[in-house]
N, C-alpha and C positions, 0 to 999 in steps of 0.2 A: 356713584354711577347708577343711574337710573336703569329701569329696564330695555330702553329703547336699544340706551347703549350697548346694553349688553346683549342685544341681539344683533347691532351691529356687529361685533366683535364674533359672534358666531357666523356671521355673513362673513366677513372677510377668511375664517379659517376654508368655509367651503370655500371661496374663490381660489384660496393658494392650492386647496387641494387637486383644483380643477386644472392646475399650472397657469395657471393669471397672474402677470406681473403684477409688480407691488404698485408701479405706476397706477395701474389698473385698480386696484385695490383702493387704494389713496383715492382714489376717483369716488367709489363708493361710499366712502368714508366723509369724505367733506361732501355730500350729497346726505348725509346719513340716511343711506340705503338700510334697513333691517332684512333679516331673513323672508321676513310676513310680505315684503314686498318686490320679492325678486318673480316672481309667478305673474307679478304685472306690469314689467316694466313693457312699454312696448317697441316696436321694431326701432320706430327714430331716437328715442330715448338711449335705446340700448346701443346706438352709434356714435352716440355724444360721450356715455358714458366708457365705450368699450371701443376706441378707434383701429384698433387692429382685428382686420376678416380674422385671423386665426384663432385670437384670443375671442371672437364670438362666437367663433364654432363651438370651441373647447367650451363654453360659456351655455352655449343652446346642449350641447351634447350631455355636460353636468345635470343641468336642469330637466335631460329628459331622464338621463336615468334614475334623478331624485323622486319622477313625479311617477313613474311605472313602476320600479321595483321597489320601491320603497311602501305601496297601496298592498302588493303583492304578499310583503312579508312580515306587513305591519304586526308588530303584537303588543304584552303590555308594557313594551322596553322600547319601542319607535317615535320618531320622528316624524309626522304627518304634514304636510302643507294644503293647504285646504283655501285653495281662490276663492272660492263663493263668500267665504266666512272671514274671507282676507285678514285669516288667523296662523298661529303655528303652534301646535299644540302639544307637549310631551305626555302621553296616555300614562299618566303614573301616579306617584303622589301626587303632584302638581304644574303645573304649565305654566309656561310665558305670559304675560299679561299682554294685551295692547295698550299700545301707547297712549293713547286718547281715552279710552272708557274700557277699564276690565270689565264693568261687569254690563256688558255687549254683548261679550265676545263666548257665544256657545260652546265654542272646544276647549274653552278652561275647566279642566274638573277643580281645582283647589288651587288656589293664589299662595305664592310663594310668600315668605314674613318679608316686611317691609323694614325700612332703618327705623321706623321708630319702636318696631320689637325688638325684642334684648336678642331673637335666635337669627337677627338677619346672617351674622358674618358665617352660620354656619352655613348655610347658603354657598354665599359668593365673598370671597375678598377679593378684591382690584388687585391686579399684577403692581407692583412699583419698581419704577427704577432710582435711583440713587447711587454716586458717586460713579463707579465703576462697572457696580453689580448689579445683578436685574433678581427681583422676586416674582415668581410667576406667581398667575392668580389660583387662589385656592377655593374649595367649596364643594358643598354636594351638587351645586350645577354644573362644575366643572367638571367631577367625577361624572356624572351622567352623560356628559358632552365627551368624554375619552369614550366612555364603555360605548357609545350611539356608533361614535367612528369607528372603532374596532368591529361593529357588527355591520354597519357600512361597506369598510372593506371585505367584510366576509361573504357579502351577498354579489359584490360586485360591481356596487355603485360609485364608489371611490377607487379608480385605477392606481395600483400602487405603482409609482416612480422612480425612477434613481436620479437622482439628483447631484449636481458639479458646478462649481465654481472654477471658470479657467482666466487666465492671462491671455491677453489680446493685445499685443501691441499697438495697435491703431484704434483700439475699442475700450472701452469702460467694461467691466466686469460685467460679465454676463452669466446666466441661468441656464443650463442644458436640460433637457428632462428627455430621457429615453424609454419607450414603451417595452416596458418587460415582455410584452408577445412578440416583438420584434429581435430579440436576444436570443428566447427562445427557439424561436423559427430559424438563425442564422445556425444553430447548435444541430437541428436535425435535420437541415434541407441546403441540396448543394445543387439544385437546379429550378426553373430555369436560368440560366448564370444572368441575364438580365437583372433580371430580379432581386439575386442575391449581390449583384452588383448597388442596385438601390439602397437595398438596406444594409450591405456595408459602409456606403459612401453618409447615412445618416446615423450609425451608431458609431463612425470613426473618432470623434471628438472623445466622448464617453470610453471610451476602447482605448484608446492611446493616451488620454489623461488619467485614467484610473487606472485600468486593468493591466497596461503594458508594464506602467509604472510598478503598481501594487506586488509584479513578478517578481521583480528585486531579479533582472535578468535570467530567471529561473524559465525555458526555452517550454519545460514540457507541464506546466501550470497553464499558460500561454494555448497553446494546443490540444490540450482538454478542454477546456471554456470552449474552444474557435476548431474545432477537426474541420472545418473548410480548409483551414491552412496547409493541409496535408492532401490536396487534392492535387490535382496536376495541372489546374488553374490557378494553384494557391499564390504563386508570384505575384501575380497581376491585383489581385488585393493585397501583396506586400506596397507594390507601384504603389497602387492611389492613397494608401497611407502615408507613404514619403513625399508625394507630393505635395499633400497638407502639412508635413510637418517642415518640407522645406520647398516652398513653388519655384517654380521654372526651373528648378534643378533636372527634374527629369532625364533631358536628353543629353545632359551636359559632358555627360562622358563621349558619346557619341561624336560629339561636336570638338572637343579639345582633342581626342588620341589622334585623330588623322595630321593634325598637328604633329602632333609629338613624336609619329613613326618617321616623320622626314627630319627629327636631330638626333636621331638613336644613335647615327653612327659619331656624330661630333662629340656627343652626350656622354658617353661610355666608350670613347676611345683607350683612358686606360684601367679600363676592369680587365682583367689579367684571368678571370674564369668566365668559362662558355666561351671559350675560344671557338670552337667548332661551330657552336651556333650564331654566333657574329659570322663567319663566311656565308653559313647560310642564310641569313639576314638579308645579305645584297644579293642572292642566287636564287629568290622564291618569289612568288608573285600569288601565293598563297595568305590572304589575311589573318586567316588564324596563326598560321604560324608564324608571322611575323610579332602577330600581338602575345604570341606563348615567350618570343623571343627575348622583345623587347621586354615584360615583366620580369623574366628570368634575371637581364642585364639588371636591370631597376634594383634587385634584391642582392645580385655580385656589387653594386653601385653606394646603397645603403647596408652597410654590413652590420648584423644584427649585434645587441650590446647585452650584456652578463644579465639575465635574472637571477630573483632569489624562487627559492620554493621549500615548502615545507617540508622535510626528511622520511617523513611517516607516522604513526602512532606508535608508541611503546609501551609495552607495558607500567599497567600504574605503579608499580613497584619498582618499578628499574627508575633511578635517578639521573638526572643526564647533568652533567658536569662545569655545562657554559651554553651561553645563547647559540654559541657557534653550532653546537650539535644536533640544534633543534631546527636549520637553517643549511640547506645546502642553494650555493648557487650554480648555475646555467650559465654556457656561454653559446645556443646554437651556431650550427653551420649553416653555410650562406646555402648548401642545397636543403637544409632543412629550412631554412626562412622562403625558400622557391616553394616548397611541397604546403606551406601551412597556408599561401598564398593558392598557389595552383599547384594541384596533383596531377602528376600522367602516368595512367600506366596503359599496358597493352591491348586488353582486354576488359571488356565490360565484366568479365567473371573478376578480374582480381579487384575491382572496386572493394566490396567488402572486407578483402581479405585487407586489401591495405587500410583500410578504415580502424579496421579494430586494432590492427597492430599501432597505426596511430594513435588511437586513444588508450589502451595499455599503457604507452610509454607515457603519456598525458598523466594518467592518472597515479604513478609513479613518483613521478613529479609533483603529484599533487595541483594540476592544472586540470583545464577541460578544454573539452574540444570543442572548437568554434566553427562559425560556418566556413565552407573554403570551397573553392572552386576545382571542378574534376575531369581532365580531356583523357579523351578515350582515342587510342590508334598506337601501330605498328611502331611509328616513332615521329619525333616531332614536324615530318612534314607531311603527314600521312594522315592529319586528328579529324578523327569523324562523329565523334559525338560530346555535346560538351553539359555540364549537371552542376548543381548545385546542393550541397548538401550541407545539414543543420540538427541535431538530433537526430530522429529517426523519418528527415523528412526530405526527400531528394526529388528536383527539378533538373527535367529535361529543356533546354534550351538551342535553339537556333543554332546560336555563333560564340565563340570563345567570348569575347568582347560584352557579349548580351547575360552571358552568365557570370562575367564581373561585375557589371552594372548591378544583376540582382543579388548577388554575394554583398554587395557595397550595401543596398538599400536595406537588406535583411539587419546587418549590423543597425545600424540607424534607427529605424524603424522600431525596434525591439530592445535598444538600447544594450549589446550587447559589447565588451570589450573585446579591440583585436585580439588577434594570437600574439604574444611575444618576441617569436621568432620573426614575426613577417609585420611587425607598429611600425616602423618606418617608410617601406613601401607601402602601405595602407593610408595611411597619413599622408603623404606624398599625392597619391589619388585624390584623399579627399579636398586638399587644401588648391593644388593645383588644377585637376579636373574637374570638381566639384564649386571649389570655391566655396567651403564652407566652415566656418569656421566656429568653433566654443571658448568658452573658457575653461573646461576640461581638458583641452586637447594638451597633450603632451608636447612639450616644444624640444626640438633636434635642430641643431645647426646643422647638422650636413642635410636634410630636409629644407632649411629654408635657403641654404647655398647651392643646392639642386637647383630650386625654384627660380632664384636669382638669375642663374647662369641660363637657363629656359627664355626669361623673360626680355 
């Protein structure tokens, strides 16, 4: 590899670094563009070569910061580019040659050995690849080409990136690059919500393939990165999450329960509990409490089935005698599968108290508490206020119905498993309502013989 080449090859690392497709690249490369002549390409050139306005920006934008802060900080370990002398120069042992005539070329202090001295390979060895595996290139120009970038990023001329590879069903694998100042700023700044709507809605890709993922469903990892989520706007950036991971879903619940509330009474004629509230079903003309009703019936309807859970820890010295001991199982109640779905108490003061007492018994169990939905009022036709709660993170909403929606979406979104007590009604929601389905989902015949008899 000559030297031309191998200043190509330094061109293309600055373009990747700039976030320029490889397409883009590839362009350069069968042009062989070098470093020495990126400071002259000019405007039409650089359109033939560069078809995407963005990737020109990104493109002019590299190249200014190369040409400013790089003069600024030069010392005897930089990188110069120098148009007049349409040279590139490394101020040190030795420099780049030009392709056409080294010794032209005024900013070479000392020529690198050539292949026909014995010290060339100490230099440069060519990258190869073969069979399977790849050798990167080796050499003291290599090593000077790390250390250069490394002081690069130090000064601020290479923005550093995060970088993702996702799955697109309709799309060929694509390149995401998110600006680290933009992560940052969603981390300390919760208005004006415009805005932080913006750059939610362009670091959601990056967020939801990485970050949500990377949680391993862990709610309060999640919420340290992102304290927006704990604002009192924080739903509505759960929303436009969900929408990207699942579109037109959005109103979907909206649109299917008005449905569903005119077969409650055929549907659940005979569940045998909530008596009381089936009379008051057909005696209220209240929505919420209809939709408190009908969920109620849903969970008398789907009667919850045995888990297992862990016993506890024991001392390491006690021996335990069979798997069996190590393993207790659950069988909830259909008013506990109501409450992990929808909570009511009377008072906005006993929210808490019931919370913890909930998750006490969770944690006994050796389970965790999941998100669940919370109506506040005197008694079920009387509900005034309705919330959603997830860790230590609780939303006020509208309407009973709108606080399912974002109870449903939180799961999702976050990838978090139902509760237990209430996978059946849950599932029921989503496959019905939602219409959405995985290959994780759990499969229940009395869920899909619900659904049938619906249809």
């Amino acid at each position: 590899m000559d030297s031309d080449e191998d200043l190509t090859v330094s061109c293309a690392m600055y373009l990747a670094e700039w976030g320029l497709s490889e397409t883009t690249i590839s362009n350069f490369e069968e042009n062989k563009i070098s470093v020495k002549l990126l400071d002259c390409i000019e405007e039409a050139e650089l359109k033939e070569l560069i078809p995407s306005l963005k990737e020109r920006i990104l493109y002019k934008r590299g190249m200014k910061k190369l040409q400013t802060i790089i003069h600024e900080t030069c010392s005897d370990d930089t990188v110069s580019i120098n148009s007049s002398d349409d040279t590139v120069s490394i101020n040190s042992d030795f420099s780049a040659p030009s392709p056409t005539n080294s010794t032209t070329s005024t900013s070479i202090n000392k020529l690198p050995p050539t292949k026909e001295n014995s010290s060339y390979e100490t230099y440069y060895i060519p990258a190869i690849k073969y069979s399977n595996k790849y050798r990167p290139a080796k050499g003291k120009l290599i090593d000077r080409y790390n250390n250069q970038r490394r002081l690069l990023k130090r000064e601020g001329v290479i923005c550093r990136k995060r970088k993702l590879e996702f799955e697109n069903t309709d799309q060929e694998l694509e390149e995401i690059a998110v600006d680290e100042e933009t992560l940052i700023w969603l981390q300390y700044n919760k208005e004006p919500f415009q805005e932080v709507k913006d750059k939610w809605l362009q670091t959601r890709q990056y967020r939801m393939e990485t970050d949500y993922k990377n949680a391993k469903h862990n709610l309060q990892d999640i919420l340290k990165k992102y304290p927006l989520l704990k604002q009192s706007f924080g739903f509505q950036l759960i929303e436009l999450d969900f929408e990207y991971s699942h579109p037109k879903r959005g109103i979907s619940l909206f649109l299917q329960f008005p449905q569903f509330l005119k077969k409650v009474n055929d549907t659940f004629i005979r569940v045998k509990v909530f008596q009381d509230l089936k009379n008051l079903f057909n005696n209220t003309e209240k929505e919420d409490t209809k939709v408190f009703i009908a969920l109620s019936l849903l969970c008398g309807k789907l009667v919850p089935t045995v888990g297992r859970f862990d016993a506890g820890n024991k001392d390491k010295d006690e021996k335990r005698s069979s798997k069996a001991e190590k393993t207790k199982y659950n069988k909830p109640t259909i008013l506990e599968s109501r409450d992990s779905l929808i909570l009511h108490v009377k008072t906005q003061g006993d929210i808490q108290n019931r919370l913890t007492t909930r998750r006490d018994i969770q944690l006994k169990k050796g389970l965790t508490c999941q998100p669940v939905v919370i109506c506040v009022g005197p008694d079920v036709e009387n509900l005034t206020e309705f919330y959603v709660n997830f860790d230590d993170v609780t939303y006020q909403l509208e309407s009973l119905l709108k606080a399912v929606d974002i109870c449903f979406k939180t799961f999702h979104v976050f990838d978090i498993q139902y509760p237990h007590e209430s996978i059946q009604p849950w599932m029921f929601i989503q496959h019905y309502m939602y219409d959405i389905k995985t290959p994780q989902d759990h499969k229940f015949p009395s869920v899909a013989t619900l659904i049938a008899d619906l249809m």
